[in-house]
C-alpha positions in Angstrom: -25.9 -21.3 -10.5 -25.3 -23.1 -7.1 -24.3 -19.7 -5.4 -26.4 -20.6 -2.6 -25.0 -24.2 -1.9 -21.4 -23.0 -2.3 -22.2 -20.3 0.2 -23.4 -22.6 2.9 -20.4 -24.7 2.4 -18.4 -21.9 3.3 -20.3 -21.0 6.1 -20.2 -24.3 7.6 -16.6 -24.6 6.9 -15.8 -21.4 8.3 -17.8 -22.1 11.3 -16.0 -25.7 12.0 -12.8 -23.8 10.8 -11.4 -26.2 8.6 -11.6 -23.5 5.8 -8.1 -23.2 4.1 -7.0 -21.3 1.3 -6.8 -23.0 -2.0 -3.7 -22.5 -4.3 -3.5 -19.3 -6.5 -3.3 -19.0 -10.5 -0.1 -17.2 -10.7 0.7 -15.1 -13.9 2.8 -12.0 -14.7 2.2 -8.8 -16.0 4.4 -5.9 -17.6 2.7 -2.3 -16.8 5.4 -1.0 -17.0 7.3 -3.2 -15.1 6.7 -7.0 -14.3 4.9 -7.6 -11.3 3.6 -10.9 -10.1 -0.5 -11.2 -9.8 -1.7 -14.1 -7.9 -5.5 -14.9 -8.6 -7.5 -16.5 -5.7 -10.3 -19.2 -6.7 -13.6 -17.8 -6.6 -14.6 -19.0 -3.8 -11.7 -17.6 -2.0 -12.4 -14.5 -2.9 -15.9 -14.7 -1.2 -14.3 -15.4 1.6 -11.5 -12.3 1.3 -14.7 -9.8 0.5 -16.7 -11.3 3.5 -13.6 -10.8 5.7 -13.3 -6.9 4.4 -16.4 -6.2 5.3 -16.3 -7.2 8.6 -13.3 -5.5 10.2 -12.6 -2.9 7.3 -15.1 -0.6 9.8 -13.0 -0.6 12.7 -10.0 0.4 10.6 -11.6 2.9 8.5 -12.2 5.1 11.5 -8.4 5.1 12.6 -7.2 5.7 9.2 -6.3 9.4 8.2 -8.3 11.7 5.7 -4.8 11.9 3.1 -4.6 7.9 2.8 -5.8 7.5 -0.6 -6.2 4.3 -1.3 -8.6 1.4 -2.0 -10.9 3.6 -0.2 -14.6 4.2 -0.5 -14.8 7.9 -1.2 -10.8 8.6 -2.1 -9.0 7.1 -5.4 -6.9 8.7 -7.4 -8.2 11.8 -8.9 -9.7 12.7 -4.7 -5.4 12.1 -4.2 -4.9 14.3 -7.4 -6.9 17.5 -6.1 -5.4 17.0 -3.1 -2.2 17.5 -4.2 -2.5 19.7 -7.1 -3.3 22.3 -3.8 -0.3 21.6 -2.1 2.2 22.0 -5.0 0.0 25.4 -5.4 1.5 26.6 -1.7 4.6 24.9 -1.1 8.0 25.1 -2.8 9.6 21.8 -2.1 8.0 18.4 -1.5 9.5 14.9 0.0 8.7 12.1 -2.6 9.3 8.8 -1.1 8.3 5.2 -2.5 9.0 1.8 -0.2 11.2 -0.7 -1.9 9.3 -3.5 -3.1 6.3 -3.0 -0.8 3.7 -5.8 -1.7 6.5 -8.5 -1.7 8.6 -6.7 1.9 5.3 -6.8 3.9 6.3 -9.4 7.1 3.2 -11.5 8.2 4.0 -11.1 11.8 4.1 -7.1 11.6 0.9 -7.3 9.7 -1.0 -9.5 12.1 -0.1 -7.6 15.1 -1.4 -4.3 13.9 -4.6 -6.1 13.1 -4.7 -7.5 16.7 -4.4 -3.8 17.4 -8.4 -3.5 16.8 -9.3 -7.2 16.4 -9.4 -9.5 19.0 -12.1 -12.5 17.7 -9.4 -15.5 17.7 -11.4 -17.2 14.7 -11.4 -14.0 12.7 -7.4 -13.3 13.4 -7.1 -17.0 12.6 -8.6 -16.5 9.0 -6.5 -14.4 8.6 -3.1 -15.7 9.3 -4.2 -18.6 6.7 -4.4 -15.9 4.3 -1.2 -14.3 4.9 0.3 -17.7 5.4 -1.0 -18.9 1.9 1.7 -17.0 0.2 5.0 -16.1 0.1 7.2 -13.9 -1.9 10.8 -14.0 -2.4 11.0 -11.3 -4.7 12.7 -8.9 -2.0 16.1 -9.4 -0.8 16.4 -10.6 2.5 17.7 -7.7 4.9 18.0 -7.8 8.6 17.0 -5.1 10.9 17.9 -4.1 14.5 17.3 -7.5 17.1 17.7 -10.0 14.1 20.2 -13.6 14.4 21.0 -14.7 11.4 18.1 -16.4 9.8 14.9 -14.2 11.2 15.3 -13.1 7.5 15.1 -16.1 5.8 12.3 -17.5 7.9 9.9 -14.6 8.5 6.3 -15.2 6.2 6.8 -11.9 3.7 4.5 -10.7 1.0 1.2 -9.4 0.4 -0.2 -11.3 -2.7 -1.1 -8.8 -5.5 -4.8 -9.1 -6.7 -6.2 -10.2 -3.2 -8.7 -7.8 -1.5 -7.3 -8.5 1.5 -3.7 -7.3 0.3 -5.3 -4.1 -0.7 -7.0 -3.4 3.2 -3.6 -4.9 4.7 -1.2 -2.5 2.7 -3.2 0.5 4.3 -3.1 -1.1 7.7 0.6 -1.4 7.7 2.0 2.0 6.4 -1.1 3.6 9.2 1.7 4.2 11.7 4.2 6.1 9.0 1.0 8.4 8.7 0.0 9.2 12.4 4.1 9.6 13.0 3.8 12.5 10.2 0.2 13.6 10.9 -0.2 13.7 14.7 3.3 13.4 16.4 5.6 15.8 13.7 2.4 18.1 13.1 2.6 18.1 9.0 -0.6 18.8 7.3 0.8 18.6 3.6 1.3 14.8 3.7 -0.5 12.2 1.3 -0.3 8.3 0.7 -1.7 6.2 -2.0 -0.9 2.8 -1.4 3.0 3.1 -0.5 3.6 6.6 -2.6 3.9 9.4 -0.2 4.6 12.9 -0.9 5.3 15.5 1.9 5.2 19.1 1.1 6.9 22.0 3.3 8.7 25.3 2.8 11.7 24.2 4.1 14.2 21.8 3.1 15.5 21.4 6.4 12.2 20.4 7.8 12.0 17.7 5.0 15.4 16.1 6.0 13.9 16.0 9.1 11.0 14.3 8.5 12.7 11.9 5.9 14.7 10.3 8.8 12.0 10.0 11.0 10.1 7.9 8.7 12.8 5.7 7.5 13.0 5.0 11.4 9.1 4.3 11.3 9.5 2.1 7.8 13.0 0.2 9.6 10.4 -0.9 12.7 7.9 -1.9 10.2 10.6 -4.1 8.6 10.5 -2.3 5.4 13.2 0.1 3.4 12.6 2.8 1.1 13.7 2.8 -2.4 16.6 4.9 -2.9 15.8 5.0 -6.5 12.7 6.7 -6.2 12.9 8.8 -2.9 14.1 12.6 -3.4 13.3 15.9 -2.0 13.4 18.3 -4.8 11.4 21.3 -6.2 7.7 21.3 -6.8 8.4 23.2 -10.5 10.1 20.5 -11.3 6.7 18.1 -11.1 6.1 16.0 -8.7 5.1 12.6 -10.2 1.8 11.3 -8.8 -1.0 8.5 -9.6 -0.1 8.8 -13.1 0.3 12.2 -13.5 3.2 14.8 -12.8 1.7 18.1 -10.8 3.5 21.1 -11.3 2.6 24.6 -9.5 0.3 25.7 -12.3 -0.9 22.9 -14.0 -0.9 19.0 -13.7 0.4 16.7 -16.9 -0.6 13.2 -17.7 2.7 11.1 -17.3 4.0 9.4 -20.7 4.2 6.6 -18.9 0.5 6.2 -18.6 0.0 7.3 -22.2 1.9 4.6 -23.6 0.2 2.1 -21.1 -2.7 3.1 -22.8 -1.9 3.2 -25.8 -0.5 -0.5 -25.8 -4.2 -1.7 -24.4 -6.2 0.5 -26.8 -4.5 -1.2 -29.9 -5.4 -4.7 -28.0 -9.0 -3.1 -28.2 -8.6 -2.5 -32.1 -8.4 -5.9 -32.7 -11.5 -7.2 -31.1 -14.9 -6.7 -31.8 -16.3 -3.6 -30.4 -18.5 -3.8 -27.2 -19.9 -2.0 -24.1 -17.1 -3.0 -21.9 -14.6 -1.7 -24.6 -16.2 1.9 -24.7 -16.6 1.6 -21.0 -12.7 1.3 -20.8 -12.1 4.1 -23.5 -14.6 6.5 -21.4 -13.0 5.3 -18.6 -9.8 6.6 -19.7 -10.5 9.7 -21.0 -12.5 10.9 -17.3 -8.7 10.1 -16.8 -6.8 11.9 -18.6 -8.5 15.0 -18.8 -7.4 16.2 -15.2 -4.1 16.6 -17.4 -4.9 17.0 -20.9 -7.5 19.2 -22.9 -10.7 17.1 -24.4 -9.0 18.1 -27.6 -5.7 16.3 -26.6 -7.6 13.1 -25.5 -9.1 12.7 -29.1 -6.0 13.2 -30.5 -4.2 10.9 -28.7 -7.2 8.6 -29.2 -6.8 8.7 -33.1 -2.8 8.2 -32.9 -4.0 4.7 -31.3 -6.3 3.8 -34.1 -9.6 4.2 -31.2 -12.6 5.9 -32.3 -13.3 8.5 -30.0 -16.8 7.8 -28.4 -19.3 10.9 -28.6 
């Protein structure tokens, strides 16, 4: 009700720069595994969308077409069709995941690639208070080539999960590991969503090869991959992928998503019904059908104890 009053405070602050972030509502959540969401004030968040729009534009154009995303125009099911293609053509595929990526991003790393395209002092300024306004201790401390013995300890890390700005910053970050692949190995069959990558090729040899040049690129951005999670292995064997696992001929919805599901469909059952719960149900099922038959949604809608909408 006093949008427009707020809003000029925030201008004027902006404009004097004595904006600073306030603190965030910090909470966990399990799906499936527990990650830490920090929610900015409202007013904050103005300020992070304002931000976005202003320098997301200068960005955009440098990014490549197979980042996925937080991206107008990509998402997961453009990521899906993309490829669902590849592990059509190609034998063998490099899936690699960074360790901890949200909590491992180092301020100073990310700032200089912003300075890369932006050079308004008061903008850059914003946003080092935003970076500086949290930081994460969740990933152990590691030191990388040129480090004494405390540039681990007292480097700003972590890119606070449920800010806007987290989302643009994660894609400006991995943007070298992609031009190192795309423009300076030559390899077309290369995707990201947010820190996922998968890299496709014919020959395992050429897939060893490329794995140690990005770990190089990662090692310079001050990040590690996870060894849990990084593998080169055969496409017939499925190549998980924004909630799905592709194989050659056909794509499967993950259990993993299912039972994510299913745990916030029986929260639905619970509550009265209402738009924003069949929006969600709808939602899901657009979903799920790139890997399961209509007939297979409803089913697994009625094991949840949801109503199938019409």
């Amino acid at each position: 009700m006093r949008a427009e009053s707020h809003c000029q405070r925030l201008s004027d602050e902006l404009r004097a720069g004595s904006w600073r972030p306030s603190e965030y509502r910090v909470f966990e959540i399990q799906e499936p595994k527990i990650r830490t969401i920090c929610a900015a004030p409202f007013c904050d968040r103005v300020v992070h969308q304002a931000l976005v729009q202003v320098i997301e534009p200068a960005f955009e154009r440098g990014f490549i077409a197979d980042s996925y995303s937080c991206r107008i125009g990509k998402g997961t099911h453009a990521a899906l069709t993309r490829v669902e293609r590849w592990a059509h053509q190609y034998p063998w595929v490099l899936k690699l995941d960074v360790e901890k990526y949200f909590p491992s991003v180092d301020h100073e790393i990310a700032l200089q690639l912003v300075k890369r395209r932006v050079s308004c002092r008061r903008t850059l300024s914003m946003l080092s208070l935003i970076l500086a306004s949290w930081s994460s201790r969740e990933a152990p401390l590691r030191w990388f080539e040129g480090d004494d013995l405390f540039d681990p300890a007292v480097r700003g890390r972590g890119l606070p999960i449920g800010n806007l700005t987290s989302q643009f910053l994660s894609n400006i970050v991995l943007d070298p590991v992609d031009h190192l692949v795309k423009d300076r190995l030559r390899i077309r069959p290369y995707a990201r969503y947010c820190d996922d990558i998968v890299v496709f090729s014919h020959s395992v040899e050429e897939l060893h090869a490329v794995h140690s040049e990005m770990k190089k690129a990662l090692s310079s951005l001050r990040l590690v991959e996870s060894a849990r999670k990084t593998h080169i292995f055969q496409t017939s064997q499925g190549v998980p992928w924004v909630g799905f696992n592709v194989y050659p001929s056909v794509t499967v919805l993950r259990q993993e998503s299912v039972r994510r599901a299913r745990r916030r469909f029986r929260a639905f059952a619970h509550r009265p019904a209402s738009d924003a719960t069949i929006a969600s149900v709808a939602a899901w099922r657009g979903h799920a059908s790139r890997g399961l038959s209509v007939l297979g949604v409803r089913k697994f809608l009625s094991m949840a104890g949801v109503a199938s909408p019409p």
